[in-house]
C-alpha positions in Angstrom: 114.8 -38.7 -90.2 116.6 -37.5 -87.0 115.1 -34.2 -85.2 117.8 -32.5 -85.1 118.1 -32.7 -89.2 114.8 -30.7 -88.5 116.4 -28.6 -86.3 119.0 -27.9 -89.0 116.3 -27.5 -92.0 116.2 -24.1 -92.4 119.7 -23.4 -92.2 120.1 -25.8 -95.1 116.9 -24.3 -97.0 118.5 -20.9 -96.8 122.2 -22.5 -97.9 119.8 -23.2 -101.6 120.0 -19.5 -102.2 123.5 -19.2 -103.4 122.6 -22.3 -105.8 120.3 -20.3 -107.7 123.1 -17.7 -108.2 124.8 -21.2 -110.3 121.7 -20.8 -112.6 121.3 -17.8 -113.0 125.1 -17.7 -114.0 124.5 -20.3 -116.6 122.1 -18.1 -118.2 123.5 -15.2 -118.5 126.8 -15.2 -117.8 127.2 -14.1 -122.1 125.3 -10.9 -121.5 126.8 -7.9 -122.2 124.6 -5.9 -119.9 125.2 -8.4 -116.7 127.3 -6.1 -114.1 129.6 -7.6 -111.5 132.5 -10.4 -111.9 131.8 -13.2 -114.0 133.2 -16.5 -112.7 133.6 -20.0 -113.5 133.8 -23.0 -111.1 134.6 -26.4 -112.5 132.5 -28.4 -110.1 129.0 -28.0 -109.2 130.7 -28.1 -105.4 133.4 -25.4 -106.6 130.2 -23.8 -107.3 128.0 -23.6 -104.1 131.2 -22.3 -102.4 131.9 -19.7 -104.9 128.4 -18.8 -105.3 128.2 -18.1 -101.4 130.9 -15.5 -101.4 130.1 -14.0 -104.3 126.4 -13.3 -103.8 124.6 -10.6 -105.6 127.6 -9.0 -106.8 128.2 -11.4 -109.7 127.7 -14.5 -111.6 128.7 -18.1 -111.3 128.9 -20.6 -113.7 129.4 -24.1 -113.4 131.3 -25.8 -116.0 131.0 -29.8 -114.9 127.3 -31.0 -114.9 125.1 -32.0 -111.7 126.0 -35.4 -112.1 128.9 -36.0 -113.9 132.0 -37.1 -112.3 134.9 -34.6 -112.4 137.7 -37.2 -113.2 135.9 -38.2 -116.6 135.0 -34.7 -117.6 136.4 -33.3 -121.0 135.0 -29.5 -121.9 133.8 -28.2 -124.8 134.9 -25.9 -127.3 132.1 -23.4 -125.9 133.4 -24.4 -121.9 137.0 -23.9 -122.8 136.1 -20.0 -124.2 133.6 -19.7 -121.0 137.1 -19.8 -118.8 139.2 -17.5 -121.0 136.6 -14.9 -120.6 136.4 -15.3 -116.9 137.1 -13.3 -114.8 137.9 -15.7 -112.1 138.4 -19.4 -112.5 137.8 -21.3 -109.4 139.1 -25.2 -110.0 139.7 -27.5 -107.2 143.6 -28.5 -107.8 145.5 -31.6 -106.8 144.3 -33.2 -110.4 140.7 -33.7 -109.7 140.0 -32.1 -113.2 142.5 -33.7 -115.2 140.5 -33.5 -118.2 140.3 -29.4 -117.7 144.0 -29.2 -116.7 145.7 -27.9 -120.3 142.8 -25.5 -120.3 143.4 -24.3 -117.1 147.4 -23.7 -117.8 146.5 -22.1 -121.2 144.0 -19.4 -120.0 146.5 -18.9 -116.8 149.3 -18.2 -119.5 147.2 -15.7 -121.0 146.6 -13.9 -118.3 143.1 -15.6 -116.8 143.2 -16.1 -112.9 142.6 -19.5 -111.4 142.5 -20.2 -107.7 142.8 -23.5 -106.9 141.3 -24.4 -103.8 142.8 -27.3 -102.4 146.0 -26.9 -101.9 144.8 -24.0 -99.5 143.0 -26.0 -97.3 146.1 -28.2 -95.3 145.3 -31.1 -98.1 145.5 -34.6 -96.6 148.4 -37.3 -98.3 146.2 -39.9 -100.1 145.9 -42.9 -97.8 146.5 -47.1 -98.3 143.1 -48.6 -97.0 144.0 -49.3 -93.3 145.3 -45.8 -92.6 149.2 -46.0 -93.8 150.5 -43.1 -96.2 150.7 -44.7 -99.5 154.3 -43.9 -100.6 154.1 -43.7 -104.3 152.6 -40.8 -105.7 149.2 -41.7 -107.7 149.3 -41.7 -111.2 146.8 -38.9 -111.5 146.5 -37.0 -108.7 149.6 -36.9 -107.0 150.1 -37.9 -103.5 147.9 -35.4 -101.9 144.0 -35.8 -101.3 142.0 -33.3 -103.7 138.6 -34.3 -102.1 138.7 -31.7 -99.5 135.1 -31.1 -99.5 134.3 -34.0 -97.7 135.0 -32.1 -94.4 133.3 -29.2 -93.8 135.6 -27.2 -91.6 138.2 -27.2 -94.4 135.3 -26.3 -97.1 134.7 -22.9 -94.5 138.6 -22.6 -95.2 138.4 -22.8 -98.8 135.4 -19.9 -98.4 137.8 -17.3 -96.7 140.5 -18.5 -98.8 138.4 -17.5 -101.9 137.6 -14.3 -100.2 141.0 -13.5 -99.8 141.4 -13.6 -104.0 138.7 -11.8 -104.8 139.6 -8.9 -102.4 142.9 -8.9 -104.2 141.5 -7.7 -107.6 137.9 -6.4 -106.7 138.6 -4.9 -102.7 135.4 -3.3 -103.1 133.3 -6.3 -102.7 131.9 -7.9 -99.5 133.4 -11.1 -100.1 134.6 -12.4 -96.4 131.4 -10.9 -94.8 129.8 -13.4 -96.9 132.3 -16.4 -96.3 132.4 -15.9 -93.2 128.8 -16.8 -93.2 129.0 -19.7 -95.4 131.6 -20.7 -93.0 130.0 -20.5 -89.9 126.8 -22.2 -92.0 129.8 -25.2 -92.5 130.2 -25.7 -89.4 126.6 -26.0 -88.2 126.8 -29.0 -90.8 130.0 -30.5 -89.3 128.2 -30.5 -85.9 124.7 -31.9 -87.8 127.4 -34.5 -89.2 129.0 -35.2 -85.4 125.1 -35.6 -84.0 124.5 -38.2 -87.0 127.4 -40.4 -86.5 128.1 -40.3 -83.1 126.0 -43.4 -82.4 127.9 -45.6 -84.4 130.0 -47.8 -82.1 133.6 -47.8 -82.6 133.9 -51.0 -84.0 131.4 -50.4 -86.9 133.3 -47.5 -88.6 135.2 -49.4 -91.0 134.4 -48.2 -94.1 134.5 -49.4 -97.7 134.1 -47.0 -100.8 133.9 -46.8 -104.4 137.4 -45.0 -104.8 139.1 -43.0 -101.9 137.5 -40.2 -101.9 136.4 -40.5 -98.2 139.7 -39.5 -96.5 138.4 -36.3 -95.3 135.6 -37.7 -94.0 137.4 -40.3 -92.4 139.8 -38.4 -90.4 137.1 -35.9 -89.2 134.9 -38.2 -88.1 136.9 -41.1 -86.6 136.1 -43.6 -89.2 138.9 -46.0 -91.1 138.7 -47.0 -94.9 139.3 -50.3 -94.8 139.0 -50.7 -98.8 138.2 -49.7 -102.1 136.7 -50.8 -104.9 138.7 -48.7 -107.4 141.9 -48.6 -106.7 143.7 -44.9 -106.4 142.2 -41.7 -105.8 140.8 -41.5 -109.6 137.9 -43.1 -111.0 139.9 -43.9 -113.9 141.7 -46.8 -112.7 140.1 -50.6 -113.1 140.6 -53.0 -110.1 142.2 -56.5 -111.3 140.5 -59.8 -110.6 143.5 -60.0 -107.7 142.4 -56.4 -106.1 138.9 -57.4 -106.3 139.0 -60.9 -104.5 141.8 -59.2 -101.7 138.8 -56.7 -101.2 136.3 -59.4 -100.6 138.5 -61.6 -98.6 138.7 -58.0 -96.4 135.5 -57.7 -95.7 134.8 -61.3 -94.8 137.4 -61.2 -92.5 136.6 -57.8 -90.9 132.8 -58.3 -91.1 132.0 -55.6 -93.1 128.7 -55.7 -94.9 128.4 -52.2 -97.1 130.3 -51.3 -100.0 129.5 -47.5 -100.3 128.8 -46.8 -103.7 128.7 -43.1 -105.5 125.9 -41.5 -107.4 128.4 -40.6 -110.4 129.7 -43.8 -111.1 127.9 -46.8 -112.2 127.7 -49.7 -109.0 128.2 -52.8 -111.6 131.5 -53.5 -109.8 130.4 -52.9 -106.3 127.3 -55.0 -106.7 130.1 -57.8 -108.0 131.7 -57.6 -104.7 128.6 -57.9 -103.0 127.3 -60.6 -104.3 130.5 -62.5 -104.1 129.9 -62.1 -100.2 126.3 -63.0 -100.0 122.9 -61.0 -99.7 123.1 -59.6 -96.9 125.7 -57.1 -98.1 124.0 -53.8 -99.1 125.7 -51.3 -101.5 124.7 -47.7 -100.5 125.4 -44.3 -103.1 126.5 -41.4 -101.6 127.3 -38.2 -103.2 131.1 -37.7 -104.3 132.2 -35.8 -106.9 128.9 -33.7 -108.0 126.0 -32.2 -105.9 122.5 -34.2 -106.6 119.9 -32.7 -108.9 117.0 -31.2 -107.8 114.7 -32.9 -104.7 117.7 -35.5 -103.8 118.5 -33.9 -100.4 122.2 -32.8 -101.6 121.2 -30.0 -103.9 124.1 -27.7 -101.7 127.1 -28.8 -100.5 125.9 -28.4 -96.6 122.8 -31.0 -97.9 125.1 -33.0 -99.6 126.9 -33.6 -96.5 124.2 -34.7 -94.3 122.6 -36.7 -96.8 125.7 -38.7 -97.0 126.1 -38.6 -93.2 122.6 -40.0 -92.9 123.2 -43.4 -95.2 126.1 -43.7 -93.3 124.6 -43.9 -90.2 121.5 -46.1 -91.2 124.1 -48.2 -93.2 126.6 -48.2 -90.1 125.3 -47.6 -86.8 
């Protein structure tokens, strides 16, 4: 481990506080005598962020589990009443939740706030792999980039941008004090990220991932997705035999040996790829969609971040 993810330590040991806030939400976010707002986030990302402004002066609740992948996710009878009570839904937008969406529109109809945080944050258009703007809209998400959180500058953004909503209906709270924290906290991390990646020479930041959910990343950091495994920026699509060998005949010919891989989808199909190509390709998980349980170094966002920054780097550089 690098020193100056020592240095870095105890910011990101005091960035777990807010987390607990996402527990103690699940737990009593149905009693009566709990005081302050009561929101819901759909992600366990949505979460850390809204759990940061919120602080003390209410409750969070995660609907999506640690885990689970945000494209698949369908709620329950008991999750679909936990956002028509809230008093805030905080959802990501651009169709990441797809299975959540009629929800969504239905408690908005009836009078339920949802911020969507997104489309606040300058979203990037989806990319082809290579770097060109795809020019048909995907099939699920549109043709802007929902996986915003990938860079933290913009997840600071998304912070204030929250802020800004909840000093609309409650102006008594200290919401921006408190994002303007967490945003400063986000970019200690984006410089921890810089430090980590840095190294890797130019010619070795071609990247190949499980869907594209890396464009964020990408354009931050200077590095160029080259291919996917999944085709699309949903896990719901299935690559064809042709996608499949065009992606292998990619990475011969570019060199590439490491097929990044995510924690919330199986790797069957990138292990495929990578044993078509021979063994010394390595397949690597990094955190995507969901924040890691507890002990896996991404248990917050900011960890998340530099957990993922750190297999790149080993992986890369």
């Amino acid at each position: 481990m690098s020193s100056h993810r020592n240095v870095h330590r105890p910011r990101i040991i005091a960035a777990l506080l807010p987390l607990a806030l996402v527990v103690a939400g699940c737990a009593t976010a149905n009693d009566p005598g709990v005081e302050g707002i009561r929101i819901v986030a759909t992600t366990s990302i949505l979460g850390d962020i809204a759990s940061a402004v919120v602080g003390e002066e209410g409750e969070v609740e995660v609907l999506i589990p640690t885990g689970v992948d945000s494209h698949e996710f369908q709620p329950s009878p008991r999750q679909a009443q936990l956002i028509a009570e809230a008093d805030l839904v905080v959802a990501n937008g651009l169709g990441l939740e797809p299975g959540i969406q009629d929800i969504l529109d239905s408690a908005a109809a009836d009078g339920t706030r949802i911020v969507e945080l997104a489309p606040l944050v300058d979203p990037l258009p989806f990319t082809e792999p290579g770097g060109h703007e795809e020019e048909e809209e995907e099939e699920e998400h549109g043709s802007e980039d929902p996986h915003f959180w990938m860079d933290p500058i913009r997840v600071g953004v998304a912070a204030l941008a929250l802020a800004d909503e909840l000093g609309v209906s409650h102006p008594e709270g200290s919401w921006e004090e408190r994002a303007r924290e967490y945003a400063t906290e986000m970019e200690a991390t984006d410089q921890a990220i810089h430090d980590l990646v840095d190294p890797i020479p130019t010619e070795a930041r071609l990247m190949v991932t499980n869907h594209e959910a890396f464009g964020y990343f990408a354009a931050r950091y200077g590095f160029e997705v080259i291919g996917v495994v999944i085709p699309g920026g949903s896990t719901l699509a299935e690559p064809s035999s042709a996608e499949m060998a065009d992606l292998v005949a990619t990475m011969d010919h570019e060199g590439v040996r490491v097929i990044f891989a995510e924690t919330s989808q199986p790797t069957v199909l990138a292990e495929s790829i990578a044993a078509e190509l021979g063994d010394d390709v390595e397949v690597v998980e990094l955190y995507t969609e969901s924040l890691g349980p507890p002990e896996s170094g991404a248990e917050t966002l900011s960890e998340m971040l530099l957990t993922n920054a750190e297999r790149i780097s080993a992986a890369l550089g």
